[in-house]
C-alpha positions, 0 to 999 in steps of 0.5 A: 500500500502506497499513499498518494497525492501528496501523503507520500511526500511526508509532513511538516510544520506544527500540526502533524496531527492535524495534518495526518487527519486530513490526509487519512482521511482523504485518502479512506474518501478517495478509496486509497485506504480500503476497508478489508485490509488491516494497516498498521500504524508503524506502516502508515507512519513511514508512508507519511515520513513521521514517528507514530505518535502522530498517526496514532492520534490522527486515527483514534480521532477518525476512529471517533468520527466512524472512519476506522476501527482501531485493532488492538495491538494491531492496527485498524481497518476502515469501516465498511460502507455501502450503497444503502449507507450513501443514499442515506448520507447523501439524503440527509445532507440534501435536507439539512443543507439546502434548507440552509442555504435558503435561509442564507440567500434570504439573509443576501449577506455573507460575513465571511465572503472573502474568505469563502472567495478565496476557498472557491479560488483554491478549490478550482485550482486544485481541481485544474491540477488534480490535487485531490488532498487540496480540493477535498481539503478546501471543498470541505473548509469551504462547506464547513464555512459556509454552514457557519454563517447559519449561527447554527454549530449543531448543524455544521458538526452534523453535516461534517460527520456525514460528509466525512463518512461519505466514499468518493471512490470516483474523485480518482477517475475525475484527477484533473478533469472538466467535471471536476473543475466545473463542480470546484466552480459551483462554489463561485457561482453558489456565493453569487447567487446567495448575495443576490438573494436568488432562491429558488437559483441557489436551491436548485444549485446547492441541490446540484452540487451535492448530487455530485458526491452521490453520483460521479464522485462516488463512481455512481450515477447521480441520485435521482433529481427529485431527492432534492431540497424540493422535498425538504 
């Protein structure tokens, strides 16, 4: 097993924990760590070039979030996850996040606007440059931001659980493609319409958007368009 996209390259800089999470993590995504095999710490450890301290406390944090399954003395393993499993996750963003997003654009206003800006910029360029650590990474920042403008924490810890325990097993095969870049793009535009207080736009977008992670990026076909925010 060899990590890739960027992983083997080592870490550097304060926070290897934080840095191997994000890592771990993208790479248990993107299907590059896979459920059915045990790894051990000592394995991952020299892939990414650093002491097991900080691999070791990168996975009990995934393990909290259900990526993993620690093995004692052993390793771990990732979790199982399927169709049914994605369907599920990917309907429950769809009601809580495209609500959400209504309930911005109404507002007209985002006080984090450059920063989210600056997000999307990133999110395109990785996606130009088919680094997937980099586009899940600030993909994931950008969502994340944009939830907080809601006030509402709760809502932000529930859609990054479910949207960490989502698989994007397709994101390798779209490494640099159109599709991609044209998914990093919806940002832009999605920040466009909520300041211009464009609704029913922005719903139908936000409910585009996240048909992505079910369809082409989990190397599916798209969930059916009628499991939307209409529903919500």
């Amino acid at each position: 097993m060899t990590l890739t996209y960027a992983a083997a390259e080592g870490l550097s800089g304060v926070s290897l924990r934080q840095q191997a999470i994000q890592i771990l993590r993208t790479q248990i995504l993107i299907g590059a760590l896979a459920p059915g095999r045990l790894y051990s710490i000592g394995e991952i450890a020299e892939q990414l070039k650093v002491s097991p301290t900080p691999v070791r406390e990168a996975l009990l944090h995934l393990a909290g979030e259900r990526l993993i399954v620690m093995v004692r003395n052993r390793g771990f393993s990732v979790r199982e996850i399927d169709d049914h499993d994605l369907d599920e996750l990917a309907e429950c963003r769809h009601y809580l996040e495209v609500p959400a997003i209504v309930s911005l654009t109404q507002k007209s206003r985002l006080a984090a606007r450059a920063l989210l800006v600056d997000l999307a910029s990133q999110t395109e360029k990785a996606a130009a440059e088919g680094d997937l650590l980099s586009f899940l990474t600030a993909d994931r920042q950008f969502h994340v931001i944009l939830l907080s403008e809601t006030g509402n924490s709760r809502l932000v810890e529930m859609v990054a659980t479910l949207r960490d325990q989502t698989r994007l097993h397709g994101l390798t095969r779209l490494r640099g493609s159109h599709e991609l870049l044209s998914s990093a793009k919806e940002h832009r535009a999605l920040i466009d319409l909520i300041e211009a207080g464009d609704v029913p736009a922005a719903r139908e977008l936000m409910a585009r958007h996240l048909r992505h992670t079910r369809g082409l990026w989990a190397g599916t076909t798209s969930i059916p368009a009628e499991q939307s925010a209409d529903r919500c």
